[in-house]
DRENKE-123942 format. One record per residue: residue number from 1; residue in one letter; x, y negated, z negated of N, C-alpha, C in turn. Coordinates in nm, 3 decimals. Example, Ala and Ser with C-alpha at 12.3 -4.5 7.8 and 13.67 -1.06 7.14 Angstrom:
@n=1, res=a, n.xx=1.319, n.yy=0.569, n.zz=-0.780, ca.xx=1.230, ca.yy=0.450, ca.zz=-0.780, c.xx=1.320, c.yy=0.330, c.zz=-0.780
@n=2, res=s, n.xx=1.285, n.yy=0.225, n.zz=-0.708, ca.xx=1.367, ca.yy=0.106, ca.zz=-0.714, c.xx=1.290, c.yy=-0.003, c.zz=-0.787
REM end
This chain:
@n=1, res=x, n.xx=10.559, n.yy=-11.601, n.zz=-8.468, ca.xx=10.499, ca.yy=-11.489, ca.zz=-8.400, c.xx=10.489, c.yy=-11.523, c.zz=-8.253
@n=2, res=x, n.xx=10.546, n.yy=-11.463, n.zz=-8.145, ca.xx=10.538, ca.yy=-11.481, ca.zz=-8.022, c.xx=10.398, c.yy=-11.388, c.zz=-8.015
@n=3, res=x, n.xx=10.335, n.yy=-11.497, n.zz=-7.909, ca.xx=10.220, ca.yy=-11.486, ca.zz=-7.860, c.xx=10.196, c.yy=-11.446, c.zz=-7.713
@n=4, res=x, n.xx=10.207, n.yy=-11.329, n.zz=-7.662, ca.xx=10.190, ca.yy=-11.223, ca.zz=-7.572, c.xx=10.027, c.yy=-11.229, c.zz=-7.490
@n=5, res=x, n.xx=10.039, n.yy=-11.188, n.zz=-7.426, ca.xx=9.942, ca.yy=-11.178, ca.zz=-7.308, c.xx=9.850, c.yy=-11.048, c.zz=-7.367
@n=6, res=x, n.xx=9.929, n.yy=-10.948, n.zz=-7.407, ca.xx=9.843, ca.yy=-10.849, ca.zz=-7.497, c.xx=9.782, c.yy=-10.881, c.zz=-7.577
@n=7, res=x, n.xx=9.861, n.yy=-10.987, n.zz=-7.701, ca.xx=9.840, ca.yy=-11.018, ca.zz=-7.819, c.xx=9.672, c.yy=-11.117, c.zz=-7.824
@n=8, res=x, n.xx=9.671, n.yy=-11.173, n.zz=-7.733, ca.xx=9.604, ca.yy=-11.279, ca.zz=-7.665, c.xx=9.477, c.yy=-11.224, c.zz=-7.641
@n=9, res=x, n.xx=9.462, n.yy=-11.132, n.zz=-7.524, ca.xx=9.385, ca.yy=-11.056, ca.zz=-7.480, c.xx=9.291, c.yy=-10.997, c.zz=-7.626
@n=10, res=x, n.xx=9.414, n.yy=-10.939, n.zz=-7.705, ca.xx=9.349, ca.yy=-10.905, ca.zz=-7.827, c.xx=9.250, c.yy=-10.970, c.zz=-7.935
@n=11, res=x, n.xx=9.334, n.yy=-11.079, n.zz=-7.952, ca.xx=9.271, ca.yy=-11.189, ca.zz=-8.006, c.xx=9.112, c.yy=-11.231, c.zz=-7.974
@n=12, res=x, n.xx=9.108, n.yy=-11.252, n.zz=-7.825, ca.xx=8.976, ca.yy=-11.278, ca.zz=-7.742, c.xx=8.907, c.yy=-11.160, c.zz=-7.785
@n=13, res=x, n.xx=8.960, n.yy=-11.016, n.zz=-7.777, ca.xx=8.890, ca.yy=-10.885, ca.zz=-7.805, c.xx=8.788, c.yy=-10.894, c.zz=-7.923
@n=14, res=x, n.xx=8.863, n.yy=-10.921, n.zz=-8.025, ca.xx=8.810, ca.yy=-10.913, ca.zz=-8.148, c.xx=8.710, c.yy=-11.070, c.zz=-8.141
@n=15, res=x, n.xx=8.726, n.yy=-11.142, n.zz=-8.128, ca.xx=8.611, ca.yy=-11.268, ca.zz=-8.103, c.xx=8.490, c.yy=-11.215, c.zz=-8.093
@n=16, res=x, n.xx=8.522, n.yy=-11.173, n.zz=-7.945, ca.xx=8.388, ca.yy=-11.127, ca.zz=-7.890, c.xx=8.323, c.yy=-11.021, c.zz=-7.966
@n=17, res=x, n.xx=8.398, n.yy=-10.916, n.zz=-7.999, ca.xx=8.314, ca.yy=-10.800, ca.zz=-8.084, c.xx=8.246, c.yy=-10.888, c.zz=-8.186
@n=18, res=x, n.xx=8.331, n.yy=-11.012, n.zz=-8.285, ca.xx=8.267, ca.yy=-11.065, ca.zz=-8.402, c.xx=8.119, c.yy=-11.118, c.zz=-8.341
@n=19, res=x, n.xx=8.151, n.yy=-11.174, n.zz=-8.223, ca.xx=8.007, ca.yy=-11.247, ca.zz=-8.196, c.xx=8.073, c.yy=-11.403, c.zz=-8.207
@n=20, res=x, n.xx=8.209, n.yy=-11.457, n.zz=-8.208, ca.xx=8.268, ca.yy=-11.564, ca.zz=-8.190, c.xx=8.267, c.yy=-11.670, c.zz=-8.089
@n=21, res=x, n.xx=8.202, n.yy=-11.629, n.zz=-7.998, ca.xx=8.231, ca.yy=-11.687, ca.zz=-7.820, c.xx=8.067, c.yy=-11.712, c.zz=-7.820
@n=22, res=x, n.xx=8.113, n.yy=-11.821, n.zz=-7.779, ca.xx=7.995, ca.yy=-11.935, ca.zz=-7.763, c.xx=7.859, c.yy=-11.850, c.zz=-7.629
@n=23, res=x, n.xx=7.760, n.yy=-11.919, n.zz=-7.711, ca.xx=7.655, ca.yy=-11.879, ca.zz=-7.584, c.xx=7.554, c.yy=-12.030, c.zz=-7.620
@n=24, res=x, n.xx=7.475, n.yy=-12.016, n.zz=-7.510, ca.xx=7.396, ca.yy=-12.125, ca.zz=-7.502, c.xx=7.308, c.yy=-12.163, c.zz=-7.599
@n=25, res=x, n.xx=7.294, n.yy=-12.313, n.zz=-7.658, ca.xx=7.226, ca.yy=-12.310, ca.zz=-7.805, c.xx=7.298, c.yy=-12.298, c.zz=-7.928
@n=26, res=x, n.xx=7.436, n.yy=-12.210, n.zz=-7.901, ca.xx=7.506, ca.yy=-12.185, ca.zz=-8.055, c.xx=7.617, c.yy=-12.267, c.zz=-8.034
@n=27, res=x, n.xx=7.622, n.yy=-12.289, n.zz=-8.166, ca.xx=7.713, ca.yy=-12.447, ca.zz=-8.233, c.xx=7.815, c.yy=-12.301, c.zz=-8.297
@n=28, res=x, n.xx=7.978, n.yy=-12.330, n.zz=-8.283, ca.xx=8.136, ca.yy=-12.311, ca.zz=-8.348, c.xx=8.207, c.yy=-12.356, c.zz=-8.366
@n=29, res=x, n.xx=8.268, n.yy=-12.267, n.zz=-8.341, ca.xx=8.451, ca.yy=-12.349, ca.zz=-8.321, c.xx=8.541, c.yy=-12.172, c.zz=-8.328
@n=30, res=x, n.xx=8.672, n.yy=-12.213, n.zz=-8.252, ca.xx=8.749, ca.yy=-12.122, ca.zz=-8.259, c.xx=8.898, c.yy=-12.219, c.zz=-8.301
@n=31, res=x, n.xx=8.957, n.yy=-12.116, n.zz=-8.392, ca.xx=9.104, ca.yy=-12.171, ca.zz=-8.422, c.xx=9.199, c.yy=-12.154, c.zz=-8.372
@n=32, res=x, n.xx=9.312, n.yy=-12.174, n.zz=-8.340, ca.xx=9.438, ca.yy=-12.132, ca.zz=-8.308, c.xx=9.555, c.yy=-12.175, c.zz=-8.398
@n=33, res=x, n.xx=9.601, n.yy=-12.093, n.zz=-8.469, ca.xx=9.709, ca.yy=-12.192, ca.zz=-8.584, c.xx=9.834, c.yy=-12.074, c.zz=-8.567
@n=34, res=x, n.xx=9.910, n.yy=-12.195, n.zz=-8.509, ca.xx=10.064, ca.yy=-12.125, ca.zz=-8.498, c.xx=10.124, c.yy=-12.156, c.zz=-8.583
@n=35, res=x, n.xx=10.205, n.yy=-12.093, n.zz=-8.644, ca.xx=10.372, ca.yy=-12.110, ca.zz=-8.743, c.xx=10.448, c.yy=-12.020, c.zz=-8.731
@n=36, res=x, n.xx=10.576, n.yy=-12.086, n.zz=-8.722, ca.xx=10.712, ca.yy=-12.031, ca.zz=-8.689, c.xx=10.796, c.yy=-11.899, c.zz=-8.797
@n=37, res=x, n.xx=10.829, n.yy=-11.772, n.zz=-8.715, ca.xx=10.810, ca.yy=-11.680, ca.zz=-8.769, c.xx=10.994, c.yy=-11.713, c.zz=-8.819
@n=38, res=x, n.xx=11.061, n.yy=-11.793, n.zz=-8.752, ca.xx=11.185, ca.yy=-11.802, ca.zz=-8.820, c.xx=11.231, c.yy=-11.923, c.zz=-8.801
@n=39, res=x, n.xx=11.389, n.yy=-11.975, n.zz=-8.842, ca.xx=11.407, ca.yy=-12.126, ca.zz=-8.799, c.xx=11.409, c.yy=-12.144, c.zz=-8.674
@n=40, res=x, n.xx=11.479, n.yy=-12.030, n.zz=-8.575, ca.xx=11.438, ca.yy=-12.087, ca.zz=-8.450, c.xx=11.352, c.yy=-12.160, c.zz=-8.400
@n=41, res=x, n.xx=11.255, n.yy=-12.022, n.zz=-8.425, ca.xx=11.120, ca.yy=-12.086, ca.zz=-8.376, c.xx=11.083, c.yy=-12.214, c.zz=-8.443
@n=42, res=x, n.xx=11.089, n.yy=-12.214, n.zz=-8.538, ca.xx=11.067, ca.yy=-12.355, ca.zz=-8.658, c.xx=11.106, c.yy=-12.486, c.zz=-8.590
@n=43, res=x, n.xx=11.267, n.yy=-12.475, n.zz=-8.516, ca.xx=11.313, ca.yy=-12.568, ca.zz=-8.467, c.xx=11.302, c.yy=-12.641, c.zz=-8.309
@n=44, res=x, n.xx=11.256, n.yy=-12.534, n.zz=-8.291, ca.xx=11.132, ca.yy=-12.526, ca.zz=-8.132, c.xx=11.009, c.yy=-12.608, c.zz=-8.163
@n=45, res=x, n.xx=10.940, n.yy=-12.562, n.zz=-8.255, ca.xx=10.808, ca.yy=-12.594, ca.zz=-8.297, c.xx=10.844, c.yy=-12.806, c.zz=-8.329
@n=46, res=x, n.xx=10.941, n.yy=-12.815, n.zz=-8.407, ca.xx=10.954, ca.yy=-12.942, ca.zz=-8.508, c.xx=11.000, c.yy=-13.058, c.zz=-8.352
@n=47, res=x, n.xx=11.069, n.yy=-12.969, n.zz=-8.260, ca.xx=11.152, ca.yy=-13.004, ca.zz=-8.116, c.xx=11.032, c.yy=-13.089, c.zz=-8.015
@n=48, res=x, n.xx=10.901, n.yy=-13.013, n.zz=-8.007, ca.xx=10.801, ca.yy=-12.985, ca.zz=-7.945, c.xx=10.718, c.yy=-13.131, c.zz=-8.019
@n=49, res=x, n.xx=10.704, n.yy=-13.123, n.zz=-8.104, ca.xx=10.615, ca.yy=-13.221, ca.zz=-8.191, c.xx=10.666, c.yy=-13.351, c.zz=-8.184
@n=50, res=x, n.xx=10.842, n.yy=-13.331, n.zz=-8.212, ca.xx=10.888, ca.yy=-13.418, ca.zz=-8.177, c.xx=10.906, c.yy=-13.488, c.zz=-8.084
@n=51, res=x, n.xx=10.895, n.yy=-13.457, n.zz=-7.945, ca.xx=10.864, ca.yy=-13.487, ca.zz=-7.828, c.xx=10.798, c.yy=-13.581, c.zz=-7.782
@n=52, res=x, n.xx=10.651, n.yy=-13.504, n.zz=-7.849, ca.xx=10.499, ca.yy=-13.556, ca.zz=-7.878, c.xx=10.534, c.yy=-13.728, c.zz=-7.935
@n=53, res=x, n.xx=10.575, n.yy=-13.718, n.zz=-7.992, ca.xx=10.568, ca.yy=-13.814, ca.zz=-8.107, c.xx=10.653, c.yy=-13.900, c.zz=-8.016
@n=54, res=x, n.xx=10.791, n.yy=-13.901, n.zz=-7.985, ca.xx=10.874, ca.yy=-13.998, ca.zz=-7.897, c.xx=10.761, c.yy=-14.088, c.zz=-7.737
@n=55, res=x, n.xx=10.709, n.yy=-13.957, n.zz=-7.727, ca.xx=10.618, ca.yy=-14.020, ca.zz=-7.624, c.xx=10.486, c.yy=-14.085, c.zz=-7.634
@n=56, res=x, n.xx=10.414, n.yy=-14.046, n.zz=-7.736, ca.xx=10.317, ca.yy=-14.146, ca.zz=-7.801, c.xx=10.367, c.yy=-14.255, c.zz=-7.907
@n=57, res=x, n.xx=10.500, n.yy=-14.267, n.zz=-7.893, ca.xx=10.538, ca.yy=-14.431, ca.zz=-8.008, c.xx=10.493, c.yy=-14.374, c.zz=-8.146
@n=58, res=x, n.xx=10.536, n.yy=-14.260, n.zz=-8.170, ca.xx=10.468, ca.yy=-14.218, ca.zz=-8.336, c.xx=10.609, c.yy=-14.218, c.zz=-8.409
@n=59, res=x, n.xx=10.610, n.yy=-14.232, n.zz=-8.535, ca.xx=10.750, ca.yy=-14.242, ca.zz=-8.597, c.xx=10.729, c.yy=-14.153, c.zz=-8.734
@n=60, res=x, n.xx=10.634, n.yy=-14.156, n.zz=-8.824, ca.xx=10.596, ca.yy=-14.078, ca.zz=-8.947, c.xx=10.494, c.yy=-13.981, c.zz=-8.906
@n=61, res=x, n.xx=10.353, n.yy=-14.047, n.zz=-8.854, ca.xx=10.239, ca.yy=-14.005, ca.zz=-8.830, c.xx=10.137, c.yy=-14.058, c.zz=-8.776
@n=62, res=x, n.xx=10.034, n.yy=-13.994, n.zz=-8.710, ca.xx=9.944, ca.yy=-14.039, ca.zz=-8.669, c.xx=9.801, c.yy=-14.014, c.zz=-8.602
@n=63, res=x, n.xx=9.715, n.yy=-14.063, n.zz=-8.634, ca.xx=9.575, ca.yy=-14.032, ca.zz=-8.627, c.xx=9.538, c.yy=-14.050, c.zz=-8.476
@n=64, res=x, n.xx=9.483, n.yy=-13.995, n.zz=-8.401, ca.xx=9.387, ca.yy=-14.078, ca.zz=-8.286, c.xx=9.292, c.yy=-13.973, c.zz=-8.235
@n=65, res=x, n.xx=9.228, n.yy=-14.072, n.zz=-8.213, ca.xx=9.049, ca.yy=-14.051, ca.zz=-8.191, c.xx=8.987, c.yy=-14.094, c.zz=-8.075
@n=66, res=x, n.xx=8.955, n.yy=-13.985, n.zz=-7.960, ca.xx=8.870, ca.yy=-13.999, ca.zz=-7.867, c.xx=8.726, c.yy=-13.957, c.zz=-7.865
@n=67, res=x, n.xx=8.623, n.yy=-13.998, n.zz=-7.903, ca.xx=8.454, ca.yy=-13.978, ca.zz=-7.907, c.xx=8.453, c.yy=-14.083, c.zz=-8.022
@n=68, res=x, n.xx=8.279, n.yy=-13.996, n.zz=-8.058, ca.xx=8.210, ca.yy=-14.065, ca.zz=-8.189, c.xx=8.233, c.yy=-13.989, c.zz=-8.280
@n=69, res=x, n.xx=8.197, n.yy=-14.028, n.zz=-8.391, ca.xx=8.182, ca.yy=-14.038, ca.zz=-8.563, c.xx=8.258, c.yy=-13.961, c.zz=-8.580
@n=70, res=x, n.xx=8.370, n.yy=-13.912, n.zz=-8.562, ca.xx=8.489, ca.yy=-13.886, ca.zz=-8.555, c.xx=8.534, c.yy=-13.911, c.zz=-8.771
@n=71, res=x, n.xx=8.592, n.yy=-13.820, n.zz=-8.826, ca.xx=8.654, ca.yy=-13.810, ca.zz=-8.946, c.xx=8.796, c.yy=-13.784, c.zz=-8.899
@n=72, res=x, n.xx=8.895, n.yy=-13.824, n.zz=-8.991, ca.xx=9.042, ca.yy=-13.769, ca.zz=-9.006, c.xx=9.103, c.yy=-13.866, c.zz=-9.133
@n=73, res=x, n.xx=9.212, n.yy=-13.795, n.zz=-9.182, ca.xx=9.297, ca.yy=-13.848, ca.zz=-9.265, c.xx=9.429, c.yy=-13.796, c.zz=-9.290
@n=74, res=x, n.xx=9.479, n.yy=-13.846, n.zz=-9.298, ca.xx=9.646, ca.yy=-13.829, ca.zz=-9.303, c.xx=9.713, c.yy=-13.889, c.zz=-9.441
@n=75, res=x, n.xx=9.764, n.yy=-13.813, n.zz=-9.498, ca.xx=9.845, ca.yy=-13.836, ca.zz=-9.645, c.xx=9.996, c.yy=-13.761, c.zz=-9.647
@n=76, res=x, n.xx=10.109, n.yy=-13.829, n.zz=-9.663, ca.xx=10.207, ca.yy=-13.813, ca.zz=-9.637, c.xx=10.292, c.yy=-13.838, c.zz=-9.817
@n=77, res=x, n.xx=10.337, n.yy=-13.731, n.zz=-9.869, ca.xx=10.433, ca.yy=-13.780, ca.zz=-9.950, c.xx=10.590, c.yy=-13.741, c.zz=-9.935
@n=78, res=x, n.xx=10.666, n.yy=-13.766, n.zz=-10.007, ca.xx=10.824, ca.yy=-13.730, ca.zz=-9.967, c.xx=10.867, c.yy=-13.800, c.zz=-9.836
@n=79, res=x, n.xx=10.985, n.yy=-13.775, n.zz=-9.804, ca.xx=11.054, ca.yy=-13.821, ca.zz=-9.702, c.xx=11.049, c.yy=-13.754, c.zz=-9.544
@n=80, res=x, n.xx=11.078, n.yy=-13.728, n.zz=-9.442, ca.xx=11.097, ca.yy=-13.708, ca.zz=-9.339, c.xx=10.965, c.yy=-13.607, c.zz=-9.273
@n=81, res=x, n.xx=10.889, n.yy=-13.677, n.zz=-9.258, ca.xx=10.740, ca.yy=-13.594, ca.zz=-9.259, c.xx=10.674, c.yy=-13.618, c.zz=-9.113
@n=82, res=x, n.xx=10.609, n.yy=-13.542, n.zz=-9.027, ca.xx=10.572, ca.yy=-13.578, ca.zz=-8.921, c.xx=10.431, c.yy=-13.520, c.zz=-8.897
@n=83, res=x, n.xx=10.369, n.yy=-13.597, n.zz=-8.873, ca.xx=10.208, ca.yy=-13.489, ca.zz=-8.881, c.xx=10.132, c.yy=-13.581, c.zz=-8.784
@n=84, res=x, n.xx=10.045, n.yy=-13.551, n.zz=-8.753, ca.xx=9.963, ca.yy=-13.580, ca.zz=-8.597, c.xx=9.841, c.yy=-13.499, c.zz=-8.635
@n=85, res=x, n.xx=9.692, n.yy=-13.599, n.zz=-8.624, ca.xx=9.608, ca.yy=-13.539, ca.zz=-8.582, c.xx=9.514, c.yy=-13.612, c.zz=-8.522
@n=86, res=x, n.xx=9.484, n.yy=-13.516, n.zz=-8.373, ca.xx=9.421, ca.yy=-13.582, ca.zz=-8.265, c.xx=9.281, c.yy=-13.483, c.zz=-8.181
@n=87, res=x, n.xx=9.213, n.yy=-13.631, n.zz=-8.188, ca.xx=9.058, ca.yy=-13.567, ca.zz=-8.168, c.xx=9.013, c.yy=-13.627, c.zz=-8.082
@n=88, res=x, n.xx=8.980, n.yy=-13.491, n.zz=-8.017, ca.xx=8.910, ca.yy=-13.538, ca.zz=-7.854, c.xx=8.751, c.yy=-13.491, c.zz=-7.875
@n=89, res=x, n.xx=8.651, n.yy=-13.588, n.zz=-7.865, ca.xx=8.532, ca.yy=-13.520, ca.zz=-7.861, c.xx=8.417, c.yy=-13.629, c.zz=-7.941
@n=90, res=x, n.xx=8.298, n.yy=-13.507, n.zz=-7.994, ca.xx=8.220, ca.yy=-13.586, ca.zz=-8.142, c.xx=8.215, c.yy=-13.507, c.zz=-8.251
@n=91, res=x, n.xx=8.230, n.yy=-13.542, n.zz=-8.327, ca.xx=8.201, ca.yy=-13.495, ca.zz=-8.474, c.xx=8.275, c.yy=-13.387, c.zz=-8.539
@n=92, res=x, n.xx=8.429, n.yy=-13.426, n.zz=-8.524, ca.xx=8.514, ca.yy=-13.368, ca.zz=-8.554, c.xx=8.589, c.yy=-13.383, c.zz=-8.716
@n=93, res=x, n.xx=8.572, n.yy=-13.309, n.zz=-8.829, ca.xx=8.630, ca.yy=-13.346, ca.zz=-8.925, c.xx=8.782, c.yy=-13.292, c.zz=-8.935
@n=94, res=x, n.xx=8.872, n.yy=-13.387, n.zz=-8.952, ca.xx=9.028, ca.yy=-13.312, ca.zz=-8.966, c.xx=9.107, c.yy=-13.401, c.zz=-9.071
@n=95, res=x, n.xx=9.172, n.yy=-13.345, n.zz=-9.140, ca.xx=9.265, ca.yy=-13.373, ca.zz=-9.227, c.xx=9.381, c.yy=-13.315, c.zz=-9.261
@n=96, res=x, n.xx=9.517, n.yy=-13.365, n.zz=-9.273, ca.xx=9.654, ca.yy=-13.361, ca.zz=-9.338, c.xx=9.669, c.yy=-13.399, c.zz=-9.399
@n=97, res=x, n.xx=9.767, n.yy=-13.300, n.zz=-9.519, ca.xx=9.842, ca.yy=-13.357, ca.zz=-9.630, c.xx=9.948, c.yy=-13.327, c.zz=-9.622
@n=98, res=x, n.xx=10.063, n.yy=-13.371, n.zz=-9.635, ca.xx=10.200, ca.yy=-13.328, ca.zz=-9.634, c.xx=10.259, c.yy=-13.385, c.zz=-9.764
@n=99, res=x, n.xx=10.311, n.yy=-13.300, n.zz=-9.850, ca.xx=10.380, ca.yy=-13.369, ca.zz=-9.979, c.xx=10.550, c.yy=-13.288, c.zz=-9.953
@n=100, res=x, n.xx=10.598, n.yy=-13.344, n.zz=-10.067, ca.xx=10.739, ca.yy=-13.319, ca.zz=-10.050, c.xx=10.854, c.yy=-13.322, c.zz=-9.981
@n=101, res=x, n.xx=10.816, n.yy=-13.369, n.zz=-9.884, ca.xx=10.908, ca.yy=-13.415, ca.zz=-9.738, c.xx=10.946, c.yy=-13.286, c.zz=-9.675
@n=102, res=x, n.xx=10.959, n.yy=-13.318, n.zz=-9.542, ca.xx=11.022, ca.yy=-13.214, ca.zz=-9.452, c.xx=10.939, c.yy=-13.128, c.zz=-9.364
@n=103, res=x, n.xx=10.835, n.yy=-13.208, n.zz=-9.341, ca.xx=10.711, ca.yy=-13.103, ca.zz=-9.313, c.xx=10.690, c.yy=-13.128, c.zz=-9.198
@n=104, res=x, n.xx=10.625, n.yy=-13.086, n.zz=-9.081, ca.xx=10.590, ca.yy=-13.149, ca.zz=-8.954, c.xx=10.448, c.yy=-13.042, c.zz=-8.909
@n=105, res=x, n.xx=10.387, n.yy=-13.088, n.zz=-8.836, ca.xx=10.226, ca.yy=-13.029, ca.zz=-8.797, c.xx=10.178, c.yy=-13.110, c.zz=-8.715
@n=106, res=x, n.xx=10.080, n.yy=-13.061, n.zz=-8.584, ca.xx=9.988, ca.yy=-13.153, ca.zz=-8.466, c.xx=9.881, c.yy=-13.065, c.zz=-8.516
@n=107, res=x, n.xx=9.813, n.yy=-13.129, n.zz=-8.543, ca.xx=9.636, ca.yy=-13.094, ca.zz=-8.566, c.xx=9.573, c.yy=-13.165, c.zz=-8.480
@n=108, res=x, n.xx=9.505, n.yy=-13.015, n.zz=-8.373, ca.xx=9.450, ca.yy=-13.119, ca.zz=-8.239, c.xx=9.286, c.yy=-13.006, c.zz=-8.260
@n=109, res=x, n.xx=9.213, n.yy=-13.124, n.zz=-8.229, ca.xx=9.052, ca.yy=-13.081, ca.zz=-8.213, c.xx=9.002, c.yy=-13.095, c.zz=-8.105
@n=110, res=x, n.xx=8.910, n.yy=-13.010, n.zz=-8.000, ca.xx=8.880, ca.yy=-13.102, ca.zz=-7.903, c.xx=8.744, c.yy=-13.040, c.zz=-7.900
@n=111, res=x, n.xx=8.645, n.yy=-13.077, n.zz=-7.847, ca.xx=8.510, ca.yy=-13.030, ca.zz=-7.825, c.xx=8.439, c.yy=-13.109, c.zz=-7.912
@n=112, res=x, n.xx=8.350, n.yy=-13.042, n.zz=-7.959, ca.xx=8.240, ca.yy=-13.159, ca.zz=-8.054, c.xx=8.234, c.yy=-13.030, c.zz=-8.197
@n=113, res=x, n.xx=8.252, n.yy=-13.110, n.zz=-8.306, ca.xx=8.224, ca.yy=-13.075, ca.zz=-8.446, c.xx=8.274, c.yy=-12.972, c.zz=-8.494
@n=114, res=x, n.xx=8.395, n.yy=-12.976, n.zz=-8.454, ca.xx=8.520, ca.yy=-12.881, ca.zz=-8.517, c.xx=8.545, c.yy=-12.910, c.zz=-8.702
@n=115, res=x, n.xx=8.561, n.yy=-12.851, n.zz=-8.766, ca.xx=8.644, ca.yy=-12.875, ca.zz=-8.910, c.xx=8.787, c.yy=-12.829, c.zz=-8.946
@n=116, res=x, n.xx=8.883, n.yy=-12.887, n.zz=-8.965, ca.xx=8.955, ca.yy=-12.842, ca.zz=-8.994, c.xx=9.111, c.yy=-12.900, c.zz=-9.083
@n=117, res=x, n.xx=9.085, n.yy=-12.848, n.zz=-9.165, ca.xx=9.241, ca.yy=-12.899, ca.zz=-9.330, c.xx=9.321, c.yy=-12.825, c.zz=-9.275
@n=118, res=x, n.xx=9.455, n.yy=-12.877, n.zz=-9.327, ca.xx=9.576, ca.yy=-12.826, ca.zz=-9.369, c.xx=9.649, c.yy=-12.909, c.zz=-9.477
@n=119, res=x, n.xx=9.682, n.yy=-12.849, n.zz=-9.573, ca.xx=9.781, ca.yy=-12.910, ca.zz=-9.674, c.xx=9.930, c.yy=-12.819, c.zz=-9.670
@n=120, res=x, n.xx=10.045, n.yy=-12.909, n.zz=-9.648, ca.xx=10.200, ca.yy=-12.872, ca.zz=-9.661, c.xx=10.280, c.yy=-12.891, c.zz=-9.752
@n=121, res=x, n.xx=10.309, n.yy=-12.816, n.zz=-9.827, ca.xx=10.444, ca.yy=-12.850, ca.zz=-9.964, c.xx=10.537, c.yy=-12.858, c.zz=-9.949
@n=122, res=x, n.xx=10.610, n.yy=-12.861, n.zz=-9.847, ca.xx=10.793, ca.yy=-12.925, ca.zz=-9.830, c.xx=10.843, c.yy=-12.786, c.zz=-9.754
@n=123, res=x, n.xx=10.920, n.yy=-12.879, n.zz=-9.615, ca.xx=10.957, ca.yy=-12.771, ca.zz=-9.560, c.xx=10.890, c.yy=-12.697, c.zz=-9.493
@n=124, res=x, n.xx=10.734, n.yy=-12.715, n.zz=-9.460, ca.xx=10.693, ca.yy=-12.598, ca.zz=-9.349, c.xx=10.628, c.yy=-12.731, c.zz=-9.171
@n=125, res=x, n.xx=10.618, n.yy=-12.603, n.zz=-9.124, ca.xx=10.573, ca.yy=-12.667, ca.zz=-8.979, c.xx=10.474, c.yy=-12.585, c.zz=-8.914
@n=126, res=x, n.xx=10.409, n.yy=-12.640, n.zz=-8.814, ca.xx=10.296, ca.yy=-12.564, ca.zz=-8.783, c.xx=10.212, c.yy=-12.637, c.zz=-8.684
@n=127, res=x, n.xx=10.125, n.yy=-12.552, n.zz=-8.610, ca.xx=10.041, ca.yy=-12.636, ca.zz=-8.473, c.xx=9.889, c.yy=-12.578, c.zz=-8.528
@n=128, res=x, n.xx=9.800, n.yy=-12.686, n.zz=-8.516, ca.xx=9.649, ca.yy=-12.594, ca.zz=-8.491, c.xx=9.593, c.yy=-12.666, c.zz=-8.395
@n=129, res=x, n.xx=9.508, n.yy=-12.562, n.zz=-8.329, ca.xx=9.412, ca.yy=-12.621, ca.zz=-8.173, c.xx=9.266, c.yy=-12.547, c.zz=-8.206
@n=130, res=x, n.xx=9.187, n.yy=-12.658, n.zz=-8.255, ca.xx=9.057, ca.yy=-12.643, ca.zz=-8.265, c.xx=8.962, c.yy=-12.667, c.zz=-8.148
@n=131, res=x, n.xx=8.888, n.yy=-12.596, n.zz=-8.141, ca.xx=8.747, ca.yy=-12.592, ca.zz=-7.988, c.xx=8.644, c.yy=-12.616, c.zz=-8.080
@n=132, res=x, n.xx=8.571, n.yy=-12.658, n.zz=-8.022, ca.xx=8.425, ca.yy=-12.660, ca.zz=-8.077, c.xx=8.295, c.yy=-12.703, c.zz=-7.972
@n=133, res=x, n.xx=8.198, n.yy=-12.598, n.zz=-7.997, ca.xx=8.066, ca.yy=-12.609, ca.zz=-7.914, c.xx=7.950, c.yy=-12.661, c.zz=-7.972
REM end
């Protein structure tokens, strides 16, 4: 799904009507989870990660953690699997699973006390960008 300046705008729209957007005193989080609406994009997305990964010395996967008490876990089955999840902040819970090979995903958190899973069955790809207040 290409992500538009309208689309965007929209997105924020509906937040705010929910009552989503942080005010002083209130504890969240907002999500952002992209996946590729075809192989192109798929191969953009896997291109992108891959990148990531050449430039942080990552080869399968990998965890890293900036703050405190910080949670994550990473579980990888099958072959050619690439998954990343990285936390900037405190009290962030995140976890990956990737089974079946072929899968790739960056699970990034940043703020303080975000939550957030993903489990993959072979063959998919995908980005999430967690905030948290």
């Amino acid at each position: 799904m290409a992500l538009t300046k309208l689309k965007l705008a929209s997105i924020v729209a509906v937040m705010v009507a929910a009552g989503t957007v942080a005010t002083p005193g209130m504890a969240g989080q907002v999500s952002i989870n992209l996946a590729p609406a075809n192989a192109s994009q798929q191969h953009m997305m896997q291109a992108g990660l891959g990148i990531y990964a050449l430039v942080n010395g990552i080869q399968n996967g990998s965890i890293s953690q900036n703050g405190l008490n910080n949670v994550a876990g990473l579980m990888q089955g099958g072959g050619n699997n690439l998954g990343v999840v990285h936390q900037d902040g405190n009290g962030h819970n995140g976890s990956l699973s990737q089974q079946n090979g072929n899968n790739s995903y960056g699970l990034f958190q940043f703020g303080n006390g975000t939550n957030a899973h993903v489990n993959q069955y072979g063959g998919q790809t995908g980005l999430g960008f967690v905030f948290g207040w």
